[in-house]
N, C-alpha and C positions, 0 to 999 in steps of 0.2 A: 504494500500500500504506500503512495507518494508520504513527504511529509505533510502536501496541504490537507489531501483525504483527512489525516491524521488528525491535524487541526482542525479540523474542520466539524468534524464526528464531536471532538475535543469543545468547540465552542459550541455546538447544536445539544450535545448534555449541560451544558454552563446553563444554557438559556431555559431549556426545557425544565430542568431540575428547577428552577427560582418561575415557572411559569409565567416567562415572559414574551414565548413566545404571540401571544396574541400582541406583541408591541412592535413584532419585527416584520415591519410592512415595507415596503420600497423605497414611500416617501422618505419617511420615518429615518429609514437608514440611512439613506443620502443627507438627508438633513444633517443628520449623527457624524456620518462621515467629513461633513463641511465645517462643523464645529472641531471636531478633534484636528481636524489639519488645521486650523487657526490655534487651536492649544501648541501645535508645534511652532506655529511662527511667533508666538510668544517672547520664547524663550531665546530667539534672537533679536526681539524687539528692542530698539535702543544701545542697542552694542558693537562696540566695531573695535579692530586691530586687538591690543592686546588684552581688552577687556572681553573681547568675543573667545578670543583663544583661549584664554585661564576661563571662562564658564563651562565652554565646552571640552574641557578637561576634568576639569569637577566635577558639574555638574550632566554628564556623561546618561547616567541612569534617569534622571527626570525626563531628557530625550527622550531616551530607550521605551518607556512606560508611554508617552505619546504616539511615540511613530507605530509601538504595538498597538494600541489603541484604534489607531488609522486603520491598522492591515487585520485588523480584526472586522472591523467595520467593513472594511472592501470586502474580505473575502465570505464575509456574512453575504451581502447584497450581492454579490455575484453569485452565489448558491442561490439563492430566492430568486435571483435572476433565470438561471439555467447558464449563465456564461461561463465557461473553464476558462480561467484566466492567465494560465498557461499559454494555450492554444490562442485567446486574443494578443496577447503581447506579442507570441509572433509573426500576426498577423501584421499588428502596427508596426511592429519592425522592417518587416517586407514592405507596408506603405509606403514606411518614413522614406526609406533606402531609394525608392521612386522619388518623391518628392525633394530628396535631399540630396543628389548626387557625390558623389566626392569630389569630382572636380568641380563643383559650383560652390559648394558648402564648408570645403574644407578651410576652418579655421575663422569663420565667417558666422556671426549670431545672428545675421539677416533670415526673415521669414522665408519660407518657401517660395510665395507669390513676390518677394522682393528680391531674388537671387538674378 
């Protein structure tokens, strides 16, 4: 079994056990999912150079408990979804790789429709 299956199983007992699943709707999620990725821009909120460096050394794990938060979140709402999220990423990958050539792109933050 992958690790995500694993997780996944892994968060679907978390939720089911505390009977929350009647709160795990689509919206619901994306919602959830839009909040917790702003709990990570937080924590780089108002920091820069060496004050950014020495938090993100320290404060390391406060990260860590967000970004899982996020991929909990994601990989909940792609289950309810029916999405394999696997299999979409390399899908987007193969897009990007069109859209993004390497000799147009290389080394260059311009959009696609700006190259």
């Amino acid at each position: 079994m992958s690790e995500i299956k694993e997780l996944l199983q892994k968060i679907n007992k978390f939720i089911i056990d505390r009977e929350w699943d009647q709160f795990q709707n689509p919206k619901d999620l994306a919602i959830s999912l839009a909040l917790e990725s702003a709990e990570v821009l937080e924590h780089f909120q108002w920091k820069n150079g060496d004050e950014l460096r020495d938090y993100l050394a320290s404060d390391k794990n406060k990260i860590a408990d967000e970004l899982a938060d996020v991929f909990i979140y994601l990989l909940n709402l792609s289950a309810r979804l029916g999405v394999d999220l696997v299999e979409a990423a390399h899908n987007k990958i193969e897009k990007n790789a069109l859209k993004y050539p390497i000799n147009k792109s290389k080394g260059n933050a311009k959009k696609y429709n700006e190259l």
